[in-house]
C-alpha positions in Angstrom: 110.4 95.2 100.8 112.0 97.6 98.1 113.2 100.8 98.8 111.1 103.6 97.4 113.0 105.8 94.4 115.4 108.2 96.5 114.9 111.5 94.5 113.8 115.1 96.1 111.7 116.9 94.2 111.9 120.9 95.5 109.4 123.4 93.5 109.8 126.9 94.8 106.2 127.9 93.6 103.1 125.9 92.6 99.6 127.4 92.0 96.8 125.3 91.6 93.5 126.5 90.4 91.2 123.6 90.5 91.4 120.2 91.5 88.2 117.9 91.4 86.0 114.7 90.7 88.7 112.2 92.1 91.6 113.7 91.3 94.8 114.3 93.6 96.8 116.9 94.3 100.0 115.8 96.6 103.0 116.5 97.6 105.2 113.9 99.5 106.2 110.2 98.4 103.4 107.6 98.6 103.1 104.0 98.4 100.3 103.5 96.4 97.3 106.0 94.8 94.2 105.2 93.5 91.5 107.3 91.4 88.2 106.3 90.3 85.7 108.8 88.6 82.4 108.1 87.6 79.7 110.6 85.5 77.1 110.2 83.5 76.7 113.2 80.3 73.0 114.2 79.5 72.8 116.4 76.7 69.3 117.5 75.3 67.2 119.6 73.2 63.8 119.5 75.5 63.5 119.8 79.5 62.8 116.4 80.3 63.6 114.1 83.3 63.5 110.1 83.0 63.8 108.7 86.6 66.2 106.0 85.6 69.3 107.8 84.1 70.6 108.9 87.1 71.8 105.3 88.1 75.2 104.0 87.2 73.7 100.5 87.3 71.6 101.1 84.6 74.5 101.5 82.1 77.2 98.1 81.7 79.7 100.2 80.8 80.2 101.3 85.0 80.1 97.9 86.0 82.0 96.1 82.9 86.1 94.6 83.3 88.4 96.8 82.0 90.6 94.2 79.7 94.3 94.5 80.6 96.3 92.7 78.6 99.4 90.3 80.6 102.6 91.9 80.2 105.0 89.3 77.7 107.8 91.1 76.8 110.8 91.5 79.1 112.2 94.3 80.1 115.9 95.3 81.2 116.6 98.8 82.5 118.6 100.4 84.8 118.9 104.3 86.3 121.3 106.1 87.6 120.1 109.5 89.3 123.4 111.7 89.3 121.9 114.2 90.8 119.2 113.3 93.6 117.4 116.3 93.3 114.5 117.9 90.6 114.4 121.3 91.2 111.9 123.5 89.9 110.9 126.9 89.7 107.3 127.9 89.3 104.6 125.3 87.9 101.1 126.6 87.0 97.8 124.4 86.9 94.6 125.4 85.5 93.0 122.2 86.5 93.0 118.2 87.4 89.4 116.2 87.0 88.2 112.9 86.8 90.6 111.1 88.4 93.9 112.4 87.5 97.0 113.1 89.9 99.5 116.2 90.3 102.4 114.4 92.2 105.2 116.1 93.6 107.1 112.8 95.4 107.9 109.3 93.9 105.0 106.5 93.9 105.2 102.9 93.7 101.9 102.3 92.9 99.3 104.8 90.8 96.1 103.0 89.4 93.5 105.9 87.5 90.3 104.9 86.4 87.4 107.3 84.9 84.2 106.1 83.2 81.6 108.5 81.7 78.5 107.6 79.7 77.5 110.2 77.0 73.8 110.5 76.2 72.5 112.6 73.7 68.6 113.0 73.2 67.7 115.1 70.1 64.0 115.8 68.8 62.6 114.3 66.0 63.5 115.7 62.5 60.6 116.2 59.8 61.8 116.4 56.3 60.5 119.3 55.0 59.7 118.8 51.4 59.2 122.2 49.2 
């Protein structure tokens, strides 16, 4: 097994002021975080309700792959943390949504995922002729 990343991150002050749909807000190391959001945007000009748009299974683009492409390149790197400690002050959030992460800690593993299907339903247009 490998060792996590052996850094301290120490933050005097932290205010969050919203944290929602799927998101994360942690402090302490973690092995492995995972997000998924789902929503589904109606935006319309008259008041009306079709029974079907509610369901994610109605749309593909909920249930379709997401294409990842296989890494081919290789990669050398190395670190060297001189000092094994982040220290910071203050840090000020207005707001994580739709499966994002605020982090204080190291992670080996962070998968995020958020769909959202946009409608938009306008009225008709007559072309007004003078």
């Amino acid at each position: 097994m490998i060792a996590m990343l052996q850094r301290i991150a120490c933050v005097d002050h932290i205010k969050v002021d919203s944290v929602s749909f799927s998101s994360i807000f942690q402090i302490g190391d973690s092995e492995q975080i995972c997000g998924i959001s789902r929503a589904i945007a109606v935006q319309r000009e008259a008041e009306i309700f079709y029974t079907n748009e509610g369901s994610f299974g109605a749309y593909p683009i909920f249930s379709e792959a997401i294409p990842f492409e296989p890494m081919t390149e290789s990669l050398n790197g190395s670190t060297q943390n001189l000092n094994p400690v982040l220290k910071v002050r203050n840090i000020g959030i207005m707001g994580a949504s739709s499966s994002s992460v605020v982090h204080i800690g190291n992670s080996r593993h962070i998968s995020m995922e958020a769909r959202v299907k946009h409608i938009r339903q306008l009225l008709p247009r007559r072309n007004h002729v003078d």
